[in-house]
N, C-alpha and C positions, 0 to 999 in steps of 0.2 A: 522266454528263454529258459532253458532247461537250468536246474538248480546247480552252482558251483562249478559253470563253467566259465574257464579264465579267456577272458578277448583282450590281449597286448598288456596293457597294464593296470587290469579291474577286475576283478572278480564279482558276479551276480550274487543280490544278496536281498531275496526276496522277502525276506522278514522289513528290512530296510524300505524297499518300496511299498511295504504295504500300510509300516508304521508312518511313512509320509503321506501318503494318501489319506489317511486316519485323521493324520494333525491338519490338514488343509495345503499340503503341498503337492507341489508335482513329485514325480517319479522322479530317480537321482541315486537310486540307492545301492551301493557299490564298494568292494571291499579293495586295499592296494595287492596286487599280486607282487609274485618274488622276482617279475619283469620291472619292477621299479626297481633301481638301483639301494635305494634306501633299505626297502624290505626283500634283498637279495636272500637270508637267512632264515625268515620268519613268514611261515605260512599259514596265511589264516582258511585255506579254502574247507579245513571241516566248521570252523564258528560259522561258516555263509550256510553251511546245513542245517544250523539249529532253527525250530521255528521257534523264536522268542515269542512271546506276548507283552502285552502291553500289563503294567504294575499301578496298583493303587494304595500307596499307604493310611488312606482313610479305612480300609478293613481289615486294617493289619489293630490289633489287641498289644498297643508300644508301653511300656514302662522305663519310663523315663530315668528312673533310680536303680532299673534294673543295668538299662546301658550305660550308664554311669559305673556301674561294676567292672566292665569291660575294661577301662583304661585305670592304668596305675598312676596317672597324674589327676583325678578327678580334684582333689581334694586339694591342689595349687596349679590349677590354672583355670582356663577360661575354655569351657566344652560346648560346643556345637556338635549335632548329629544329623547325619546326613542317614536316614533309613530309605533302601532302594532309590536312590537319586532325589527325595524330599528331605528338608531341613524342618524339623520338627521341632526346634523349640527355638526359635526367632525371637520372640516375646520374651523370653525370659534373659534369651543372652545381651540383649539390646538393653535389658534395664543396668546389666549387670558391671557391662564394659564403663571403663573410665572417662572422663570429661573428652572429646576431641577426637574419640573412637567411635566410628558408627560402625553398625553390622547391619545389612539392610537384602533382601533380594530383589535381585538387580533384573529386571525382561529384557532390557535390550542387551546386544549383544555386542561383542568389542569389535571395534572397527580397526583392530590391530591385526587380528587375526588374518591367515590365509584360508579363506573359507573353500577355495580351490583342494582344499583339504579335505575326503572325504566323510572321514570319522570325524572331523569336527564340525563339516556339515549337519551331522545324525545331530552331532552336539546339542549346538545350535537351536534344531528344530525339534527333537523331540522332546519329551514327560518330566527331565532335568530341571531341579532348581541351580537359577543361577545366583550363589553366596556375593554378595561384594563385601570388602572388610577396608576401611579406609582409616588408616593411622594419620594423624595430624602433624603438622612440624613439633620436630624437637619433642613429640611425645616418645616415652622407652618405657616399654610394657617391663613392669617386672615381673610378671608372669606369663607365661607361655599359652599360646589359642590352640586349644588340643582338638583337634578336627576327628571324628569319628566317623567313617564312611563304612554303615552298615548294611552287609544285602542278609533281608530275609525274607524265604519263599515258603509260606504253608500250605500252598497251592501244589499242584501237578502237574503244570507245566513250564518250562523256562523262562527266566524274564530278563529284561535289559533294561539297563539304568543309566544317564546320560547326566550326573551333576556337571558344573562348573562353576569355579571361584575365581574371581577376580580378588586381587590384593594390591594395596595402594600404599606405598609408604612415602611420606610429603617428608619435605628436603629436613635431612639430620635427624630422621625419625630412626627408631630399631626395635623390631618383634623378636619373638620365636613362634612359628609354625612347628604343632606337629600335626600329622598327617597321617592315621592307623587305617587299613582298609582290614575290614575280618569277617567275615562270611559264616552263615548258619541254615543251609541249605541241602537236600539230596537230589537235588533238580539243577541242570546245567546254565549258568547265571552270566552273564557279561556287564562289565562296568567300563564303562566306556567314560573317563575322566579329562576334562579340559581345566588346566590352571595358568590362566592368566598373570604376572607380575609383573608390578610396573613401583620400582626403587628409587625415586628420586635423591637429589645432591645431595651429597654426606649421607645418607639413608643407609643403615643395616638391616638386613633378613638373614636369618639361618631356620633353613626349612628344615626339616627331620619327615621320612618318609619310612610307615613301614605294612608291608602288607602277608598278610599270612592268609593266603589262598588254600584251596582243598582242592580233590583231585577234579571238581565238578566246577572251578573259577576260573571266568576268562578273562583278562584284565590288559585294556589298553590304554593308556594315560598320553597327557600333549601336556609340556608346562614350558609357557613362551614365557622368558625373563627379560626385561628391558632395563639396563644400568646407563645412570647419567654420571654426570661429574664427581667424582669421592664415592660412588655407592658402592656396597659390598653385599655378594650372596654367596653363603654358604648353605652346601643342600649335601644330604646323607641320604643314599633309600637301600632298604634292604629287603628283597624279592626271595621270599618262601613258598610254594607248596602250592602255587595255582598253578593248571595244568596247559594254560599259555598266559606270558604277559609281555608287556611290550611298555616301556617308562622311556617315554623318548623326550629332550629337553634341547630348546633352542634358545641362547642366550645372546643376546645381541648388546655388544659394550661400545655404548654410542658416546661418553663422554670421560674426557680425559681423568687416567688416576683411577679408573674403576679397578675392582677385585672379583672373579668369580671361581668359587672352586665345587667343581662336581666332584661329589665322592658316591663310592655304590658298590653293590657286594650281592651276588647269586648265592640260594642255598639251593641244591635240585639234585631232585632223586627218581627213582620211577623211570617214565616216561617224558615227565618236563620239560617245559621250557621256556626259558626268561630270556629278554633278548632289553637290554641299557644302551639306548643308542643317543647322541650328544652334540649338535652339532655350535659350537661358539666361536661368533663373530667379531672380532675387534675390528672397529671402523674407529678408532679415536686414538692415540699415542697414550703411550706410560700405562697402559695398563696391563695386570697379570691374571692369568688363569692355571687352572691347576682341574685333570679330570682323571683322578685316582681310581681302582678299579680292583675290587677281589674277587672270585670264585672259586665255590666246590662244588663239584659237582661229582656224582655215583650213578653207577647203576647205566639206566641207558637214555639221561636225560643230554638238552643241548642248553649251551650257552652262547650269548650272541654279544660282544661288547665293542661299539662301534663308536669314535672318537673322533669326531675333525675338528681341525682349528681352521677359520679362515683370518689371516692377514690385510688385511687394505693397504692400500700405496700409501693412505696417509698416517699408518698404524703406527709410526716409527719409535721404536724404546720396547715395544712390545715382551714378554716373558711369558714363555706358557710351553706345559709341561703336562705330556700323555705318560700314562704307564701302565699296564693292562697285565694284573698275573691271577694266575688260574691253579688251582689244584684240581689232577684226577683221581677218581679213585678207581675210577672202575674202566678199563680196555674199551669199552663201549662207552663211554661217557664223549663229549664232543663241546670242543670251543671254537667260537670263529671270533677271531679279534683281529677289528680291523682300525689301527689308529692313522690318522690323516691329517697332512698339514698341509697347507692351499698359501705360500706366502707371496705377496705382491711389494710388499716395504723389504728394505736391504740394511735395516737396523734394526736385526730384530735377536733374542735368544728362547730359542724352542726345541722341543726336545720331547721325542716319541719313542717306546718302544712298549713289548707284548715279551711275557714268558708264562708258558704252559707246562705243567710235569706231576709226574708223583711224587709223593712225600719223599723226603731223602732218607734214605735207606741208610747213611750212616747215623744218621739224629736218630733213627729208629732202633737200629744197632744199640746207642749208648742207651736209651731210656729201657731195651727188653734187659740189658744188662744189669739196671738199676733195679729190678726185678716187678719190671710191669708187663702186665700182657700186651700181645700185640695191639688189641684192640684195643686195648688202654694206650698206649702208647701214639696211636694215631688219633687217637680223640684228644691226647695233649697239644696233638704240632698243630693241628688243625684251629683249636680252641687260641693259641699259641699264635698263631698266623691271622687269625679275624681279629682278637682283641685288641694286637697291632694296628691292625686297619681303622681299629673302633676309637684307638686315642685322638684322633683327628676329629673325636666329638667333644667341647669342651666343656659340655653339662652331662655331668657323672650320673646323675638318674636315667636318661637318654641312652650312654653307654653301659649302663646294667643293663637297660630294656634289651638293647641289642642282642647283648652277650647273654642273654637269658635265654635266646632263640636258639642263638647256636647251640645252645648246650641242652635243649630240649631235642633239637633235630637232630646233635649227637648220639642221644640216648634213645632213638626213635630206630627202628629197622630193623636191617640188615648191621646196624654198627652197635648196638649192643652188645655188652661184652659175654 
C-alpha cells in the first residue's frame, strides 16, 4: 500500500510495519485517522511519512552527570533517565530508593491495557524499556522520582522511541512523579509514551508532566489511571514547542471516595500543535473529578482540548467539573474545545464549559496607561493568566519550573518587546 493513505479509520505506517517485522511480529502497523472520533482534530498522516529507524543507546557516548544538569530538582530527588526509550541507570536508582520501593524493568506488559490500541500496540512491541516503580503500603516518599525522558540523535536519520512506565502505589501509600520530556536533536524524532497507573486504597500520586519539544518533536503519550477506594491523582502537563503532540489520559474511578483532578495548559506558536485530550470514568459513587485547562496560542498554531466525563447508573453523589479557556493572540491561531458529559446516575453535580478570546482590551488599556508597552503589557496578562492556573500546583519549585517556561516562551519571537 502506497505510503499515508487513509482506509476508514487507519492510516498506513510503514515504518510501523517494518519495525514489527524486525522485532518478530507480524505486520499491524497503523496510525488512528481524524475518521476516528477521538482524533477528529489531530492528524498524524505526515508522522506515517517519516522513515524512522531503529535506535540504539549502547553507541550513544551518555554522561550521566551531564543529564543530571538538565533537571533543576537533581539534587532532592530521585532521577531516573530514560535516553531514546532506554533507562540507563537502573543500577544506581535501585540502590538508592528507600526500604519498600523497588524500581525494576518490567518485559511483560500490563494486561490492563487495550492493546486494540494501536500506538500502544508499537508500545508494546517495540525497542522501549518498560520502568515498573512499585511504592509499598503506607510508604510517603519525601522526595519526588524525577523522570527524565531524553531523545538524542547524532545520527542522520529519524528515530522513534517507545518507553513505558508502570507505577504502583499499595493502599495509603503517596509519591510525586515528575515527568520532563527534552529533546536534542536536528533530525525529526517521535516518542511514543505509555504510562500505566494503578493507585491503590487511600493511596496518593500527583504526577507533574512537562515537555519542551523543538520544531523536529513528535510526541504521543497514553497514561491509563486506575483509582480504588480513598485514592487520589493529581496530574499537571504543560505542552511547549513540539511540532505535534497528543497527551491523552483515561482515568477510571472504580472505588468509592476516589479524587481525580486533570490539569494542563498549551504554549504554541509557529505551525504547532498540541492536542490534551481526557477521558474519566466514574463507575463508583462519592467521587470527584476536576479537568482544568489553559491555552495560548499565536501565530498560526492549533490547539485541541477534549474532556468527557462518563457517569455510571451506579455513580451516584458523583461531582465533576469541565472548564476549558483559551487565549488567542493571533487571527490564525485555532482551538477546538470539546468538553463532554455521558451521565447515566440522576444524583449527580457536573458542570462543563469552554471560553476562547483575546486578551481584554480594557486590562490592556489600563496597564499601556500605566506606562507599559503593549507588548509589555500582554506578556503581563498572559504571565498573569498561566501563573493562576499554576497555583493549582502545591510544590512551589514545580510552579517556578512551570512559570519559568512561560516567561522564556514570552520572551522568545514574535512577543519580544
Amino acid at each position: 500500500m502506497a505510503t499515508g493513505i487513509k482506509h476508514n479509520d487507519r492510516i498506513d505506517f510503514p515504518y510501523a510495519n517494518s519495525a514489527l517485522l524486525k522485532a518478530g511480529f507480524e505486520k499491524g502497523g497503523f496510525l488512528p485517522s481524524t475518521a476516528n472520533e477521538s482524533w477528529k482534530y489531530t492528524n498524524l498522516i505526515n508522522l506515517s511519512k517519516i522513515p524512522f529507524d531503529t535506535n540504539d543507546t549502547n553507541n550513544l557516548d551518555l554522561d550521566i552527570n551531564h543529564l543530571s544538569t538538565l533537571d533543576q530538582h537533581a539534587a532532592s530527588s530521585y532521577q531516573i533517565f530514560f535516553v531514546n526509550g532506554k533507562v540507563v541507570n537502573i543500577d544506581e536508582v535501585s540502590k538508592m530508593m528507600p526500604k519498600d520501593v523497588s524500581v525494576s524493568i518490567n518485559d511483560s506488559n500490563s494486561n490492563k491495557i487495550d492493546s486494540d490500541n494501536s500506538l500502544l500496540n508499537m508500545n508494546f512491541k517495540l525497542n522501549g524499556d518498560r520502568l515498573k516503580i512499585n511504592i509499598g503500603s503506607k510508604i510517603h516518599l519525601t522526595k519526588p522520582i524525577s523522570l527524565i525522558f531524553y531523545t538524542l540523535n547524532e545520527g542522520n536519520k529519524p528515530i522513534a522511541s517507545h518507553p513505558g512506565l508502570e507505577i504502583i502505589l499499595e493502599e495509603e501509600a503517596s509519591a510525586t512523579i515528575i515527568e520532563q520530556h527534552l529533546f536534542k536533536s536536528s533530525q525529526q524524532h517521535w516518542t511514543n509514551t505509555l504510562v500505566d497507573v494503578d493507585i491503590r486504597k487511600g493511596a496518593i500520586l500527583k504526577h507533574y508532566k512537562l515537555e519542551l519539544g523543538t520544531p523536529t518533536t513528535w510526541c504521543t503519550s497514553y497514561i491509563k489511571v486506575l483509582l480504588n477506594e480513598t485514592s487520589k491523582y493529581y496530574s499537571f502537563s504543560l505542552l511547549r514547542g513540539s511540532k505535534l503532540s497528543r497527551n491523552e489520559v483515561h482515568s477510571l474511578m472504580e472505588g468509592n471516595n476516589g479524587e481525580c483532578y486533570l490539569h494542563g495548559a498549551h504554549l504554541l506558536d509557529g505551525d504547532q500543535h498540541a492536542d490534551t485530550t481526557s477521558i474519566i470514568s466514574h463507575n463508583a459513587p462519592n467521587c470527584k473529578s476536576k479537568k482544568l485547562y489553559r491555552g495560548v496560542l499565536d501565530e498560526k498554531s492549533r490547539g485541541v482540548a477534549q474532556a468527557q466525563v462518563k457517569v455510571a447508573q451506579n455513580a451516584q453523589k458523583t461531582d465533576a467539573e469541565q472548564l476549558l479557556r483559551t487565549i488567542l493572540l493571533s487571527p490564525s491561531a485555532e482551538i477546538k474545545a470539546k468538553p463532554e458529559l455521558e451521565i447515566f446516575a440522576d444524583d449527580v453535580k457536573c458542570s462543563h464549559g469552554a471560553t476562547s478570546g483575546s486578551l481584554d482590551s480594557e486590562s490592556l488599556f489600563y496597564l499601556r496607561s500605566r506606562g507599559l508597552s503593549e507588548a509589555g503589557a500582554k506578556k503581563l496578562l498572559i504571565l498573569a493568566f498561566m501563573n493562576e492556573h499554576f497555583q493549582l500546583i502545591d510544590n512551589k519549585s514545580i510552579q517556578n519550573l512551570m512559570s519559568n517556561v512561560v516567561s522564556k516562551w514570552l520572551s522568545s519571537g514574535k512577543r519580544r518587546n
